[in-house]
N, CA, C and O atoms as a CHARMM CRD file, in Angstrom:
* protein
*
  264
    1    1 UNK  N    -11.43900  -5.75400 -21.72800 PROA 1      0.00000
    2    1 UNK  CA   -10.96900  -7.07900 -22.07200 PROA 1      0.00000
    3    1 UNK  C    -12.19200  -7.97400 -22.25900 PROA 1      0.00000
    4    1 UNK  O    -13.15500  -7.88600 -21.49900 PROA 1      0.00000
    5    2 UNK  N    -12.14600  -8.87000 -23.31500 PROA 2      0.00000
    6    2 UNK  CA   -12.83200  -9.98700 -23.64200 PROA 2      0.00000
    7    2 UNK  C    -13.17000 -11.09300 -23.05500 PROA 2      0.00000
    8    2 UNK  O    -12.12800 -11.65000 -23.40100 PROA 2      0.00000
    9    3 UNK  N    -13.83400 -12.08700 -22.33600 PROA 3      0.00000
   10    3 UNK  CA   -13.64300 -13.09300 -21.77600 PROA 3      0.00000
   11    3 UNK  C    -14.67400 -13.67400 -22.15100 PROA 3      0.00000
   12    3 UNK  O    -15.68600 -13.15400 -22.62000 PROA 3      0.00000
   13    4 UNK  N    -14.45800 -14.79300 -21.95700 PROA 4      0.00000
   14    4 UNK  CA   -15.85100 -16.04600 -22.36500 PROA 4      0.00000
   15    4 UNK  C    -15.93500 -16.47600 -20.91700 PROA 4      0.00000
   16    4 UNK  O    -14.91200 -16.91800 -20.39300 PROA 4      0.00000
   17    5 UNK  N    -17.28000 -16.36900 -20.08300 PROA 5      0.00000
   18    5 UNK  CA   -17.43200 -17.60800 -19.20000 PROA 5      0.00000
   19    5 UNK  C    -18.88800 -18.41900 -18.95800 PROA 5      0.00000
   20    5 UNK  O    -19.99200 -18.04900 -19.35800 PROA 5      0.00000
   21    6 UNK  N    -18.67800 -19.22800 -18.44500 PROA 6      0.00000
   22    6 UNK  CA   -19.81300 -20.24200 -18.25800 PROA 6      0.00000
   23    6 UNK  C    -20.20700 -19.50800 -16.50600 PROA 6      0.00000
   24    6 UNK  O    -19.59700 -19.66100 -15.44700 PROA 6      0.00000
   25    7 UNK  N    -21.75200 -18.52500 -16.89300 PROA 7      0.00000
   26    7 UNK  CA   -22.44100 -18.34500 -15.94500 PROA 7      0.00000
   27    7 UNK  C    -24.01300 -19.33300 -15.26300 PROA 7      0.00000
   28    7 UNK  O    -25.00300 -19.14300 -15.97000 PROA 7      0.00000
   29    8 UNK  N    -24.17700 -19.98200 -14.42800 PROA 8      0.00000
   30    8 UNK  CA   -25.48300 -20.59500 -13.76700 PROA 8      0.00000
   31    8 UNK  C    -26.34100 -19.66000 -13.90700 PROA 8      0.00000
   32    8 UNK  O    -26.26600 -18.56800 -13.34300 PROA 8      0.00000
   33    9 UNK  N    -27.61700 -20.17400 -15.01000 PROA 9      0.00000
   34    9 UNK  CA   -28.32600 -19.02600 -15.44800 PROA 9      0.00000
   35    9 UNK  C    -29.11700 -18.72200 -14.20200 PROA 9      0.00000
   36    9 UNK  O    -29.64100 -17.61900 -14.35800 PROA 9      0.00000
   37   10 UNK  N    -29.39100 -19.18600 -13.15100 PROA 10     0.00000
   38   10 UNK  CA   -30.28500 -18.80600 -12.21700 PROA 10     0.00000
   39   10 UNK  C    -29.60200 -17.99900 -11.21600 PROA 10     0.00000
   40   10 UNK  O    -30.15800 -17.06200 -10.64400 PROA 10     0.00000
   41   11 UNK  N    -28.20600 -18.41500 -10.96500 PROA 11     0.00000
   42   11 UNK  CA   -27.40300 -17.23300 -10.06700 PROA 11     0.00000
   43   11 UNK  C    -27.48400 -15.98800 -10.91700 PROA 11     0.00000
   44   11 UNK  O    -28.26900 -15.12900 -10.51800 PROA 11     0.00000
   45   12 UNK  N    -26.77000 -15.73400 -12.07700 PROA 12     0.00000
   46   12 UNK  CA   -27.10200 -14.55400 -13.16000 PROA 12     0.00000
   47   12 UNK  C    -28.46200 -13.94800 -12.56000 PROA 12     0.00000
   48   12 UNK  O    -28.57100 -12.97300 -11.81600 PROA 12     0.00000
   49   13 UNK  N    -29.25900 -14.60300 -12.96700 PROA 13     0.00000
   50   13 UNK  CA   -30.86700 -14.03500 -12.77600 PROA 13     0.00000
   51   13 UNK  C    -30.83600 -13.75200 -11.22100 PROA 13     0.00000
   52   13 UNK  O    -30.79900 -12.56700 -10.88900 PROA 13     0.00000
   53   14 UNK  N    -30.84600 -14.49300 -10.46400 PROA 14     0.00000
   54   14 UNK  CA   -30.96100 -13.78500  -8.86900 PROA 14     0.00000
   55   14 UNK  C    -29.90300 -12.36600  -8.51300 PROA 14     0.00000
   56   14 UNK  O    -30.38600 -11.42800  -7.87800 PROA 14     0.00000
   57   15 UNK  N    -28.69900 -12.32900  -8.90300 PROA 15     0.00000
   58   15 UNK  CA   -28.46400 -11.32600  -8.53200 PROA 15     0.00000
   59   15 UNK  C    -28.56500 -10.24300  -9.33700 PROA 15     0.00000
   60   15 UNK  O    -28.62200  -9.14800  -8.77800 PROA 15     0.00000
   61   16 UNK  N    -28.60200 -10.29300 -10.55100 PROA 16     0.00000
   62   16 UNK  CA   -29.39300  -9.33900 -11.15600 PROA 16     0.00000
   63   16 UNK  C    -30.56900  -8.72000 -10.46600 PROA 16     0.00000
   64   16 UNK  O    -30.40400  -7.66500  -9.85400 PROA 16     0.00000
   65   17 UNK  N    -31.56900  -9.21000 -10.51100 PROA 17     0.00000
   66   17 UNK  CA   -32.53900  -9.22900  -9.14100 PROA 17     0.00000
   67   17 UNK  C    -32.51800  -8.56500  -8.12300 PROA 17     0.00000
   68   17 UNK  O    -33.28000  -7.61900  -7.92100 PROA 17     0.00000
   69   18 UNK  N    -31.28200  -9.12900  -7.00500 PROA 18     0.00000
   70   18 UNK  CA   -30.98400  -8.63400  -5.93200 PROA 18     0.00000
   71   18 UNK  C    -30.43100  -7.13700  -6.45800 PROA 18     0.00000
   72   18 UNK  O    -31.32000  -6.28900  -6.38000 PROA 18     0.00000
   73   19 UNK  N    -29.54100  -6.78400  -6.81900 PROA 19     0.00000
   74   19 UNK  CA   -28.53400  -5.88400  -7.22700 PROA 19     0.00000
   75   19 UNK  C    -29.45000  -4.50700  -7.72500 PROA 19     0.00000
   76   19 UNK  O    -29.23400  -3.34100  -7.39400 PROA 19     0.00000
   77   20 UNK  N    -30.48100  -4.99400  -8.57700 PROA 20     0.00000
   78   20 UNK  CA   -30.81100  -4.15100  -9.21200 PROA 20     0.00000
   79   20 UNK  C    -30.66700  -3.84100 -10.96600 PROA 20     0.00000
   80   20 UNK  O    -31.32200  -3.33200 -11.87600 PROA 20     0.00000
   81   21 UNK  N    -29.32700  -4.53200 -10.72900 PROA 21     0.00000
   82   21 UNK  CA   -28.39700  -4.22900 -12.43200 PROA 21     0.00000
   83   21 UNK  C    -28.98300  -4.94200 -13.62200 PROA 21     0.00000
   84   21 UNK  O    -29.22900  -6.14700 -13.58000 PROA 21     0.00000
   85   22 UNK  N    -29.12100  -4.47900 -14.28200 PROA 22     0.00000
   86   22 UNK  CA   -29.98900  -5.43000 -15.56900 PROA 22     0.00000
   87   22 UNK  C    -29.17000  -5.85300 -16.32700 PROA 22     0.00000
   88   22 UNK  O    -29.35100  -7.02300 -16.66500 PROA 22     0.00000
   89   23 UNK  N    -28.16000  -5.25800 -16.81400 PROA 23     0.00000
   90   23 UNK  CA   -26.67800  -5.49400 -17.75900 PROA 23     0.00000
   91   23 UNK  C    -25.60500  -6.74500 -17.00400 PROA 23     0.00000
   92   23 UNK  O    -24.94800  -6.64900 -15.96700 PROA 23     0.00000
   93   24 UNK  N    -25.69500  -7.59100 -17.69900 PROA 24     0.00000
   94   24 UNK  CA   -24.95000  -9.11400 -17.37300 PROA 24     0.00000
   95   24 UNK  C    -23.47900  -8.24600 -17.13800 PROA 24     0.00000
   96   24 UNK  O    -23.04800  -8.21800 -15.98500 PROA 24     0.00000
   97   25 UNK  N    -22.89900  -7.71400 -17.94900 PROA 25     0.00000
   98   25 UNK  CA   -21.20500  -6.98800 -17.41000 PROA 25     0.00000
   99   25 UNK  C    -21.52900  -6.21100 -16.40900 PROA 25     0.00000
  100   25 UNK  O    -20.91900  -6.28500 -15.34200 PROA 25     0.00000
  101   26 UNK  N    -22.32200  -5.53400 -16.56600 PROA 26     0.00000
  102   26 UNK  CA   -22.10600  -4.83600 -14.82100 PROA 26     0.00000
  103   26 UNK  C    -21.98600  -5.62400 -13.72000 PROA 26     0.00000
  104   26 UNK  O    -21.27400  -5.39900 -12.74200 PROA 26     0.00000
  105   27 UNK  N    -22.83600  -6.72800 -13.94000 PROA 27     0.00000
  106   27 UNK  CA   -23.19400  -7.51500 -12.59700 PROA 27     0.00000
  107   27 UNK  C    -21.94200  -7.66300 -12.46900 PROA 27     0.00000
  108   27 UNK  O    -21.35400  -7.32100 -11.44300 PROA 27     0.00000
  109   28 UNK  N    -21.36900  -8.18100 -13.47100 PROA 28     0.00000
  110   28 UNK  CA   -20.03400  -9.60900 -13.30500 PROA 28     0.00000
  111   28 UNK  C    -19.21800  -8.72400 -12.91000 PROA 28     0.00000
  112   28 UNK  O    -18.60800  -9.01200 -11.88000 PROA 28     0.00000
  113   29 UNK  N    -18.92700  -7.42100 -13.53500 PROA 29     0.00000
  114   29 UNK  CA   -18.49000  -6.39200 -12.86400 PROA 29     0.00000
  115   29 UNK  C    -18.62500  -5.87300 -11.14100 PROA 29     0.00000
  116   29 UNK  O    -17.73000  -6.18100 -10.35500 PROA 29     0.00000
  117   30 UNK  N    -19.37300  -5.37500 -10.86200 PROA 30     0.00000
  118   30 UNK  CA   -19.46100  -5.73200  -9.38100 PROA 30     0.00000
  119   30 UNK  C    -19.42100  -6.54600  -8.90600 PROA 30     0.00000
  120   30 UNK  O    -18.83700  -6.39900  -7.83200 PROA 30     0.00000
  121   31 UNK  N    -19.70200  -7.37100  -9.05800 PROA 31     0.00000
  122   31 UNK  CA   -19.05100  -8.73900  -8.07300 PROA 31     0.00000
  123   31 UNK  C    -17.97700  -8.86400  -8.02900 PROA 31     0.00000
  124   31 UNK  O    -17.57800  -9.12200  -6.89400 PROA 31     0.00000
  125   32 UNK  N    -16.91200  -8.77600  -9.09700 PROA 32     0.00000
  126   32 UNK  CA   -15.70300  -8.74700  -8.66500 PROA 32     0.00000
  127   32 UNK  C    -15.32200  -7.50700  -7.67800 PROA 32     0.00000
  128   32 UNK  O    -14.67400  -7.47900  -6.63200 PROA 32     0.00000
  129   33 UNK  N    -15.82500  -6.73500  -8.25200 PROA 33     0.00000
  130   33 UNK  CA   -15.27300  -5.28900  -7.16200 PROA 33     0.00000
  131   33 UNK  C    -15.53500  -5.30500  -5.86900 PROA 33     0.00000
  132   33 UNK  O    -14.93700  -4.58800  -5.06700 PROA 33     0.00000
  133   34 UNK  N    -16.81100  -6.44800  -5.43400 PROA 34     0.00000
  134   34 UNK  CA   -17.04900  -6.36500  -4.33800 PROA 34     0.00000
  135   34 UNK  C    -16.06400  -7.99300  -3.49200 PROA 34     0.00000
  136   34 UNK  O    -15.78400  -8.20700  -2.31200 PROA 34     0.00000
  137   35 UNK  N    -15.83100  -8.72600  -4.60400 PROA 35     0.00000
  138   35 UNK  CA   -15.11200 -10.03800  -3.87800 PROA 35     0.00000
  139   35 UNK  C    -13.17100  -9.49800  -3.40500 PROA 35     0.00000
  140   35 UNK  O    -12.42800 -10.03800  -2.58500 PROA 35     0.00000
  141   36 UNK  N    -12.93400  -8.46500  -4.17500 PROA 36     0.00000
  142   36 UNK  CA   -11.56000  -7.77900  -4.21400 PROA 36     0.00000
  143   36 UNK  C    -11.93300  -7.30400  -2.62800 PROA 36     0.00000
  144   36 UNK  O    -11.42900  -7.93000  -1.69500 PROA 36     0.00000
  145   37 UNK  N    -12.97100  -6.00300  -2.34300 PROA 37     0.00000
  146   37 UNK  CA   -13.28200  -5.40400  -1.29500 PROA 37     0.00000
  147   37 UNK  C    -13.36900  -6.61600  -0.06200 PROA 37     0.00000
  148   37 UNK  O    -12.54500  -6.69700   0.84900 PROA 37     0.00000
  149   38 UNK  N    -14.30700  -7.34800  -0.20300 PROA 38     0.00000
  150   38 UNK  CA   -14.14300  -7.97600   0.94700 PROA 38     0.00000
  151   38 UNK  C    -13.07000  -9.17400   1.41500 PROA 38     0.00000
  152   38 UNK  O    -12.86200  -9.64400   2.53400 PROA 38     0.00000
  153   39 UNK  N    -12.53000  -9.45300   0.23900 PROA 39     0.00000
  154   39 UNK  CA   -10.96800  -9.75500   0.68700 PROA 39     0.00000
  155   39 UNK  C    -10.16000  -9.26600   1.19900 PROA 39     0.00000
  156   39 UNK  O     -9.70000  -9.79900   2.20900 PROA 39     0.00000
  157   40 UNK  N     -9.59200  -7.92600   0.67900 PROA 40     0.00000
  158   40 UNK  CA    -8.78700  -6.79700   1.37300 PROA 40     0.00000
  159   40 UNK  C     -9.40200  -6.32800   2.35500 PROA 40     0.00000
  160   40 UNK  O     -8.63100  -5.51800   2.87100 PROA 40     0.00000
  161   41 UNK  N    -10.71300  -6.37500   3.14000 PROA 41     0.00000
  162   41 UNK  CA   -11.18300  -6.55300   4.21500 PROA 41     0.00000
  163   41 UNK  C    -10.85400  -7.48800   5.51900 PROA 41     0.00000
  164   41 UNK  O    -10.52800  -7.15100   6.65700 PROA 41     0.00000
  165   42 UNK  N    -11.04300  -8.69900   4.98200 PROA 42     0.00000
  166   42 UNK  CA   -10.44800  -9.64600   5.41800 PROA 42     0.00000
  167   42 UNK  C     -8.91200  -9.34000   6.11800 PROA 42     0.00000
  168   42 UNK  O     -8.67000  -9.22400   7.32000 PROA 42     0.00000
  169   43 UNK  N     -7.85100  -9.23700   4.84200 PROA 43     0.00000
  170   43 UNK  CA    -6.70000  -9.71800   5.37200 PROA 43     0.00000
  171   43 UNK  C     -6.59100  -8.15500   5.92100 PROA 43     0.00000
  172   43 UNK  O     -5.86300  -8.36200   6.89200 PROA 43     0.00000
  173   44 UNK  N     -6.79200  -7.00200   5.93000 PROA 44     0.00000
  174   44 UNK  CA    -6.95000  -6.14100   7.36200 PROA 44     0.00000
  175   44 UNK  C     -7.40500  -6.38100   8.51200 PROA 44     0.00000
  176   44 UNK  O     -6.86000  -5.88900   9.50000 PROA 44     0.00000
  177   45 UNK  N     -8.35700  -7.08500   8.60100 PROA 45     0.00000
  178   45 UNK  CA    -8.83500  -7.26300   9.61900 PROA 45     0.00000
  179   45 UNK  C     -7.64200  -8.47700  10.19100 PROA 45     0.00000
  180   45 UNK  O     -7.03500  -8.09300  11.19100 PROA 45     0.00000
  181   46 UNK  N     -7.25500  -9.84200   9.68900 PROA 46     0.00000
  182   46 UNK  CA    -6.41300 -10.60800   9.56900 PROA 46     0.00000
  183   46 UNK  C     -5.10400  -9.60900  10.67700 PROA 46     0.00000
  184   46 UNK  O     -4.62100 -10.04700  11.72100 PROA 46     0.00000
  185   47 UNK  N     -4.83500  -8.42500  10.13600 PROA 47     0.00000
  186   47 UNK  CA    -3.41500  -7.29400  10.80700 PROA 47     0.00000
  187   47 UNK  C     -3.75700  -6.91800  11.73000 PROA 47     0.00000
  188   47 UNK  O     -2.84500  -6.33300  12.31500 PROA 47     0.00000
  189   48 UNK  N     -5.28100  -6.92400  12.61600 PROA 48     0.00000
  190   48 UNK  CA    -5.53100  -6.25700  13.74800 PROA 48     0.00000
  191   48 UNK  C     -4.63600  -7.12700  14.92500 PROA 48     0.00000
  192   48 UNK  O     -4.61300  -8.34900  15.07300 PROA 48     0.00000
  193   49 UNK  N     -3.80900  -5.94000  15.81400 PROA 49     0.00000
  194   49 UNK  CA    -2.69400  -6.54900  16.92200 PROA 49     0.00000
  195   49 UNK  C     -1.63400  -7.20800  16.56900 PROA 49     0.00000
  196   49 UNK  O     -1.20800  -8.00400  17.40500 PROA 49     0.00000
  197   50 UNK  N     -0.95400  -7.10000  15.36200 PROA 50     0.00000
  198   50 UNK  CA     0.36600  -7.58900  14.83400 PROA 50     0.00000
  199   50 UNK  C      1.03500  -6.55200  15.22700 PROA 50     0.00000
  200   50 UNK  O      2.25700  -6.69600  15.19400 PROA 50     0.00000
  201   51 UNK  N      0.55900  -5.35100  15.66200 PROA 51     0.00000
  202   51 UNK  CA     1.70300  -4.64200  15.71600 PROA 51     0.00000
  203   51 UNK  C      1.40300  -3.47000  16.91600 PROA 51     0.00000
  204   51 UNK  O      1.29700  -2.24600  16.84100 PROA 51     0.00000
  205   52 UNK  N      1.30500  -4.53300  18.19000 PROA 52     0.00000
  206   52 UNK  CA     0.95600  -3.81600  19.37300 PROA 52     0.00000
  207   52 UNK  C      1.49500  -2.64200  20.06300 PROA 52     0.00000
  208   52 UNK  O      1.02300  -2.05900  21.03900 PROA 52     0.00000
  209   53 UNK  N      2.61100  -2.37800  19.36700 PROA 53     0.00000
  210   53 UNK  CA     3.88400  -0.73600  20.12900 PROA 53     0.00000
  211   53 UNK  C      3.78500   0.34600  19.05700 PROA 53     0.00000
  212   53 UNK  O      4.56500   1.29600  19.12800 PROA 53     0.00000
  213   54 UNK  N      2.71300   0.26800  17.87200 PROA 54     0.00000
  214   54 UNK  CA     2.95900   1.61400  16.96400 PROA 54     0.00000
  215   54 UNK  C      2.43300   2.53800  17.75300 PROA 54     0.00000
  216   54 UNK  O      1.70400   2.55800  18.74500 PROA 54     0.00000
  217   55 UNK  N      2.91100   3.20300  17.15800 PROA 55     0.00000
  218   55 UNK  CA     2.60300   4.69400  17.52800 PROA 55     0.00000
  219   55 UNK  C      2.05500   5.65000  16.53900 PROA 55     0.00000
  220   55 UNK  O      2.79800   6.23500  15.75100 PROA 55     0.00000
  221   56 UNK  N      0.85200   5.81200  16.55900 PROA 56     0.00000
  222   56 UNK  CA     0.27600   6.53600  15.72500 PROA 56     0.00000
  223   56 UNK  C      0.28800   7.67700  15.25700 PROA 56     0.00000
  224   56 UNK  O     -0.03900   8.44400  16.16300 PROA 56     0.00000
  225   57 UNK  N      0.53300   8.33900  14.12600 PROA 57     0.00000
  226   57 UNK  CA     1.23100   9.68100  13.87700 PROA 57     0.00000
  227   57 UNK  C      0.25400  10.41400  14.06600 PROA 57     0.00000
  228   57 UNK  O     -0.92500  10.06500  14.11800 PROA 57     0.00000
  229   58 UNK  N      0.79200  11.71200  14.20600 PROA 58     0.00000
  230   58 UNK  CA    -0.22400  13.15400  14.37500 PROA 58     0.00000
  231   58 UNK  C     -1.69500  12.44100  12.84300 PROA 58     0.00000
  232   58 UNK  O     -1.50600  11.62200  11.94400 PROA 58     0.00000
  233   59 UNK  N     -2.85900  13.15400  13.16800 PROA 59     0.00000
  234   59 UNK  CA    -3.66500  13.07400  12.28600 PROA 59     0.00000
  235   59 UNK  C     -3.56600  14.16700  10.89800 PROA 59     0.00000
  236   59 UNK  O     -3.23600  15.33800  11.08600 PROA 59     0.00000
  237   60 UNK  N     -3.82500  13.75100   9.77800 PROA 60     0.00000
  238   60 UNK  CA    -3.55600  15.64800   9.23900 PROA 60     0.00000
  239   60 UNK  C     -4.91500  15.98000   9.10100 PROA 60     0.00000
  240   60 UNK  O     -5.87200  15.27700   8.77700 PROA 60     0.00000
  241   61 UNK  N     -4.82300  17.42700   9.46600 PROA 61     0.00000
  242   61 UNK  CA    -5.54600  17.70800   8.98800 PROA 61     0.00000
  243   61 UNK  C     -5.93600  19.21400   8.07900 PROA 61     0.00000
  244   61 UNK  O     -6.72300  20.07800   8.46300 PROA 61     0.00000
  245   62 UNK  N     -5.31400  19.22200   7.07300 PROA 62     0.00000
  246   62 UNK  CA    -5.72300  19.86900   5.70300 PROA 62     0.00000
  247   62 UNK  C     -4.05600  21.31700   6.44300 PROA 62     0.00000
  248   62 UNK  O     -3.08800  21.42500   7.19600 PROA 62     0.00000
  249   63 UNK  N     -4.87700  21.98400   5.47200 PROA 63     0.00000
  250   63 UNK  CA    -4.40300  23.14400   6.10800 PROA 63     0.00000
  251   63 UNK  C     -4.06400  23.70900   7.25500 PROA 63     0.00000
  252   63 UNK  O     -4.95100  23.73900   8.10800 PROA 63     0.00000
  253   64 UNK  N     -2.82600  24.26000   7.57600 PROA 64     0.00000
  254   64 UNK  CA    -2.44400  25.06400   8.59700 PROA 64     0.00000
  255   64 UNK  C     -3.73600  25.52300   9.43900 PROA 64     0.00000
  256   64 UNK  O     -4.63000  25.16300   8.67300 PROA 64     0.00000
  257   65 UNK  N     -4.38500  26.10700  10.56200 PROA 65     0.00000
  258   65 UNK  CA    -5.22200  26.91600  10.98700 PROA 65     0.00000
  259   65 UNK  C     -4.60500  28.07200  11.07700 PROA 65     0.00000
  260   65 UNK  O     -3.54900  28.31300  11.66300 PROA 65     0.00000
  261   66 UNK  N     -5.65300  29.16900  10.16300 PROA 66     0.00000
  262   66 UNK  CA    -4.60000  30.57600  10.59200 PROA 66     0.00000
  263   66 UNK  C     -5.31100  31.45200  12.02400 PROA 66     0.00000
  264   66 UNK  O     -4.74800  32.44700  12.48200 PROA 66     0.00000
């Protein structure tokens, strides 16, 4: 998808920088992937002790042992 936006050329340039990434879409690209991640971080962490009586199921793990 296409988008037009108005980037602060010096944030652009610093995390480019930081990141490593030289390509302006990648950056803008990871950053979102990483603002998604640490949101859904968040509101997990947000669920810790809402639900103090579960009971945690067996773990799996893979295959039967023969």
């Amino acid at each position: 998808m296409k988008t037009t936006v108005t980037i602060d050329n010096q944030l652009l340039k610093d995390a480019k920088e930081i990141s490593g990434i030289s390509d302006t879409e990648e950056v803008v690209e990871a950053a979102l992937k990483e603002l998604m991640h640490r949101d859904a971080s968040r509101y997990l962490a947000s669920l810790g002790g809402t639900m103090p009586d579960l009971e945690y199921p067996p773990r799996y793990r893979g295959m039967a042992e023969e």
